[in-house]
FIPA-596225 format. One record per residue (C-alpha): x, y, z; residue in three letters. Coordinates in steps of 0.5 Angstrom, whole numbers, padded with zeros to 4 digits, always signed. Layout:
<pts>
XYZala/...
</pts>
This chain:
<pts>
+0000+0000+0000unk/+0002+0006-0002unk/-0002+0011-0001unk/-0002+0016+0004unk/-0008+0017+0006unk/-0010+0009+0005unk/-0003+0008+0009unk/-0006+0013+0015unk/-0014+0010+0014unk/-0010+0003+0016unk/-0007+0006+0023unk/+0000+0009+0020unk/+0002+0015+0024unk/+0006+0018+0018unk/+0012+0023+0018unk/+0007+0027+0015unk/+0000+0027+0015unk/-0004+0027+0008unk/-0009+0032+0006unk/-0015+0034+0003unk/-0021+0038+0005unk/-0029+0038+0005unk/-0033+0041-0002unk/-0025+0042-0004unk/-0029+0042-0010unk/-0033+0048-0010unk/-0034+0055-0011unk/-0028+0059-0009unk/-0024+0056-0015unk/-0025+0060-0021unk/-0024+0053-0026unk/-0031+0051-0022unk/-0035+0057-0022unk/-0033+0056-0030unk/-0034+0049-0031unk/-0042+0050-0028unk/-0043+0055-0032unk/-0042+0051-0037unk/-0047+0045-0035unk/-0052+0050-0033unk/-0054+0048-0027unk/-0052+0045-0020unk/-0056+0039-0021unk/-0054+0038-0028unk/-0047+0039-0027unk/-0048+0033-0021unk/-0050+0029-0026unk/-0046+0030-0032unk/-0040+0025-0031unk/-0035+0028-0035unk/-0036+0034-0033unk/-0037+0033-0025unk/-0030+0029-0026unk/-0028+0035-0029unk/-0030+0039-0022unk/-0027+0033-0017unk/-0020+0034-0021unk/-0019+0041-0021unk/-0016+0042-0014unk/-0012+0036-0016unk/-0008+0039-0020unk/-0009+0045-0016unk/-0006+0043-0011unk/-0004+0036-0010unk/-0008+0034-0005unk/-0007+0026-0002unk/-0015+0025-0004unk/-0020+0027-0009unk/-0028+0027-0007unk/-0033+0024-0012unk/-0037+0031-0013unk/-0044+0029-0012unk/-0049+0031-0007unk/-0052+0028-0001unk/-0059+0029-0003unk/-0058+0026-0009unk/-0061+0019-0006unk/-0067+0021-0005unk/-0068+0024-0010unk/-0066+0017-0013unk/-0072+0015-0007unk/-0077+0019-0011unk/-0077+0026-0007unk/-0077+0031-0012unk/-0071+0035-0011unk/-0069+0043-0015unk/-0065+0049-0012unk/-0066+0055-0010unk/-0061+0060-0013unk/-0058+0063-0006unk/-0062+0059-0001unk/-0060+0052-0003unk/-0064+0046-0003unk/-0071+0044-0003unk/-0075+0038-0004unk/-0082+0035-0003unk/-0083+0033+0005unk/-0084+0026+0007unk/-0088+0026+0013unk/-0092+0021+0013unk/-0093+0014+0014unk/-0095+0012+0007unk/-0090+0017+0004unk/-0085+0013+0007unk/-0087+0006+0004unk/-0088+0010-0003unk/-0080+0011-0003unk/-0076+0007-0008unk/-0072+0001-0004unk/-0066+0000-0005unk/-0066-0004-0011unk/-0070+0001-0015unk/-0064+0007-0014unk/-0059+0005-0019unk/-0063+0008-0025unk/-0062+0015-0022unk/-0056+0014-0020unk/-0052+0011-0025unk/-0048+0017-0028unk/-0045+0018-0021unk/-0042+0010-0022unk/-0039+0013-0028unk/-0036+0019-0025unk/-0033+0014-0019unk/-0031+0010-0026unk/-0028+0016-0029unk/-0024+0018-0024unk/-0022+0012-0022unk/-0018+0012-0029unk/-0016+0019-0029unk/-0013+0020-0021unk/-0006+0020-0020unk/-0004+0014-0018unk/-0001+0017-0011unk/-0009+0020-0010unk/-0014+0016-0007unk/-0021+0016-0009unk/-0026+0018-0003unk/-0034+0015-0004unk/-0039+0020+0000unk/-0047+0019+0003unk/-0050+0023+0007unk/-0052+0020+0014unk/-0058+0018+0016unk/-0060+0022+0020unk/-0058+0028+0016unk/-0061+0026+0011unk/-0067+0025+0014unk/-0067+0032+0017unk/-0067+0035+0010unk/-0074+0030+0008unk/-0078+0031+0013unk/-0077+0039+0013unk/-0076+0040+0005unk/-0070+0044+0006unk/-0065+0045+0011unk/-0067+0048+0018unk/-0062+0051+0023unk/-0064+0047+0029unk/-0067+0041+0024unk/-0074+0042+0028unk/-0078+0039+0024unk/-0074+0031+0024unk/-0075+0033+0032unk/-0082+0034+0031unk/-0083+0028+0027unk/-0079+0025+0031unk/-0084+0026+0038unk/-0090+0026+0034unk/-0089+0020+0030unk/-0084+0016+0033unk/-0085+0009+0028unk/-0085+0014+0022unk/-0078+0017+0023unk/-0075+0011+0025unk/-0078+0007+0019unk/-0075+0013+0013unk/-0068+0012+0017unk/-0068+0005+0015unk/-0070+0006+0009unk/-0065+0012+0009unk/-0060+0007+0012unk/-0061+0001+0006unk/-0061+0005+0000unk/-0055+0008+0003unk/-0052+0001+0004unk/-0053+0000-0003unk/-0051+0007-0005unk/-0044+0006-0003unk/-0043-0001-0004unk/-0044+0001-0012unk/-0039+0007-0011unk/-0034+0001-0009unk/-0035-0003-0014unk/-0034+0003-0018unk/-0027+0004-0016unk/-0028+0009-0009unk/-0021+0007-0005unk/-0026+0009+0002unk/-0032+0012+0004unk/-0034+0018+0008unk/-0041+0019+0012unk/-0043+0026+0013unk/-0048+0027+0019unk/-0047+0034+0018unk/-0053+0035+0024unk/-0052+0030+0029unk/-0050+0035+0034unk/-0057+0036+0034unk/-0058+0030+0037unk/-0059+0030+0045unk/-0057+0024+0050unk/-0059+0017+0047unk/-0062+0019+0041unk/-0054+0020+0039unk/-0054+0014+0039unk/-0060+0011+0037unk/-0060+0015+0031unk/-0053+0018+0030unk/-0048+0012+0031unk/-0053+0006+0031unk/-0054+0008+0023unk/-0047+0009+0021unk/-0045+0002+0025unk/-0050-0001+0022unk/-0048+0002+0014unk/-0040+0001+0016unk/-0041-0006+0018unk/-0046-0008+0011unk/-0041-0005+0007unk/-0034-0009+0011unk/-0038-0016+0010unk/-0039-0015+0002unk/-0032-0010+0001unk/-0027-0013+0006unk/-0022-0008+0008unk/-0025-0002+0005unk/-0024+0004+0010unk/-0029+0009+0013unk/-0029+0015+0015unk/-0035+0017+0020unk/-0036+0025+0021unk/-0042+0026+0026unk/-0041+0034+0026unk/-0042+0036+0033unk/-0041+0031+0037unk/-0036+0034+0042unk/-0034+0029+0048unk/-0039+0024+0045unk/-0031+0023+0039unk/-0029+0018+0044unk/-0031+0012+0042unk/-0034+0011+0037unk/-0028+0008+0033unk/-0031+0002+0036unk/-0038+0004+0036unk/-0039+0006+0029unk/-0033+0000+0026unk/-0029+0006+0022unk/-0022+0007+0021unk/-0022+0014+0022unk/-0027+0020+0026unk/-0027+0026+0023unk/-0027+0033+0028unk/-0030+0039+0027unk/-0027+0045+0029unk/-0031+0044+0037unk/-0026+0040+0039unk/-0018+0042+0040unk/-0013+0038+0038unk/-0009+0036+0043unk/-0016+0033+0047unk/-0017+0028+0040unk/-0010+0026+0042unk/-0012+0024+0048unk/-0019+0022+0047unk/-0020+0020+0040unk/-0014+0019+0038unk/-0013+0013+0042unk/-0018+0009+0038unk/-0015+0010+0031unk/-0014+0015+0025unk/-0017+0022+0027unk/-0018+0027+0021unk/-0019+0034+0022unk/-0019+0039+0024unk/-0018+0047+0022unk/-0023+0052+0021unk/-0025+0054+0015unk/-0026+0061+0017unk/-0018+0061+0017unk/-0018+0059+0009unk/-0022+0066+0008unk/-0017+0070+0013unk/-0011+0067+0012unk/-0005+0070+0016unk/-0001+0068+0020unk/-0007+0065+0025unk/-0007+0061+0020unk/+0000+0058+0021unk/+0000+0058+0028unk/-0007+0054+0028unk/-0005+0049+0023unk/+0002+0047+0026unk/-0001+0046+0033unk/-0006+0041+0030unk/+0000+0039+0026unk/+0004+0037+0033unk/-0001+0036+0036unk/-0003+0029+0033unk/+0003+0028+0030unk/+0003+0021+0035unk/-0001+0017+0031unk/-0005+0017+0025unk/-0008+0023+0023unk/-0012+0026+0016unk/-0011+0033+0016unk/-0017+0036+0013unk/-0021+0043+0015unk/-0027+0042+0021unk/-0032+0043+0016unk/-0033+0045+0008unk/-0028+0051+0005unk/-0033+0057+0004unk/-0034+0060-0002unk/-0031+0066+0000unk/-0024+0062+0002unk/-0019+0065-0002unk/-0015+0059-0006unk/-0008+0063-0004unk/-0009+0061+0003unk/-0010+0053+0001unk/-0004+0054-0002unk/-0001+0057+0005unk/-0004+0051+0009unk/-0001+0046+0005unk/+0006+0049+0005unk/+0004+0050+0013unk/+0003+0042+0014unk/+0009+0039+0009unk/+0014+0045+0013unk/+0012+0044+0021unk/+0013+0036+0020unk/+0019+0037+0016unk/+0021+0042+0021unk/
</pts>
């Protein structure tokens, strides 16, 4: 094995850590407010494999990152599901609400999804071919939950009210849209290996909303449900869990959930997940993303000390959460250049 980040997904601790960064494909790079122009819309650009595989590639010659991510959306599968799905310009994402008992048996199973989302294997298939042999290929699904949040409200909300209400309400309805979430996601990543993604990464981007055993019951026991079908039908294909949020509830959950690697937000500090998270296995993470707008010398200062301070064991380096689309390409640049310099230092 000779990928850096497959190395430090297998519990390698590296004299430097491989690194990329979430939604590196994005908005702040003008090659990417070029090429989506050019498929017209968000959703267009999804799912035209070439030019989705032309997006993923971009920061890879860019910037030379250690992995690409498949460029895709976490709302894809339900839409794949049978909700409808369109973007809002300037206010995101809406879809028609699931909420009901008979609106959950109408979904798609997961044997009736691939029609859908048959260009995105072709984008995992054409990057497969045309990454850099040192660059490893990341699937992605949204978690469960956060998907589920999205469902039920029909487009993101601050506090996922809705999910919560539902949640109270009409307890068998919420948990069976997870199962079905939950199964389509199963079988969503497992074609994303078979097309050729090297390891996979859960988004539970809300999962800090969720309070005492309904973390477990909805945040890691989908994700280790997910984990586990893809490890008996993929043996050794690494997983990334990512339940944002979670704060003193990292610990653990190596085990808990099965993955090979916990990604941090930027609520923890470093020298904590050494001491707590680290433990159990590879962390990524986890500078914030504000820093790629501000750039500077707190830039340099943060992005040494997560270096240092998970330089005893396996350690992705990656940002909390996405890079905006206010980031400034220079500063990735400048934290590039940080990471690759405090380690040779």
């Amino acid at each position: 094995m000779t990928k850096t980040l497959l190395r430090a997904l297998a519990g390698e601790t590296l004299p430097t850590p491989p690194i990329w960064m979430m939604r590196q494909a994005g908005r702040y790079l003008p090659e990417y407010r070029a090429t989506r122009a050019e498929a017209g819309d968000f959703l267009k650009l999804c799912y035209n494999p070439d030019l989705a595989a032309e997006v993923t590639l971009q920061p890879i010659r860019r910037y030379g990152f250690d992995a690409a991510i498949l460029f895709a959306d976490i709302l894809l599968l339900p839409q794949a599901m049978g909700a409808d799905l369109w973007f809002v310009t300037g206010e995101g994402p809406r879809l028609s609400t699931v909420t009901t008992d008979a609106e959950v048996a109408a979904l798609k199973g997961p044997d009736d999804i691939h029609d859908v989302l048959g260009p995105i294997y072709e984008t995992v298939r054409i990057l497969a071919r045309e990454l850099p042999p040192e660059t490893t290929l990341i699937g992605f699904a949204g978690a469960p939950w956060t998907v589920a949040t999205y469902m039920i409200g029909g487009q993101g909300t601050p506090d996922q009210g809705p999910a919560h209400a539902l949640k109270a309400e009409n307890r068998a309805a919420f948990e069976a849209l997870l199962d079905r979430i939950t199964e389509g996601t199963i079988a969503y990543l497992s074609r994303q290996i078979e097309a050729g993604a090297e390891c996979v990464k859960l988004f539970d981007s809300w999962a800090g909303s969720l309070k005492g055993e309904d973390f477990q019951r909805y945040a890691v026991a989908p994700a280790a449900r997910i984990t586990a079908a893809l490890k008996a039908a993929h043996p050794g294909i690494p997983v990334i869990a990512f339940p944002r949020g979670a704060g003193e509830k990292y610990e653990g959950l190596h085990a808990e959930i099965g993955a090979e690697c916990i990604a941090l937000d930027d609520g923890v500090s470093a020298d904590w997940a050494a001491a707590h998270v680290q433990t159990g296995g590879c962390v990524q993470g986890n500078l914030a993303s504000s820093h790629m707008v501000t750039g500077g010398e707190a830039l340099v200062t943060e992005t040494r000390k997560i270096v240092k301070a998970l330089a005893g064991g396996p350690h992705i380096f990656n940002l909390g959460h996405g890079i905006t689309p206010d980031a400034d390409p220079e500063n990735v640049h400048l934290m590039i250049d940080t990471v690759r310099a405090t380690v040779a230092a």
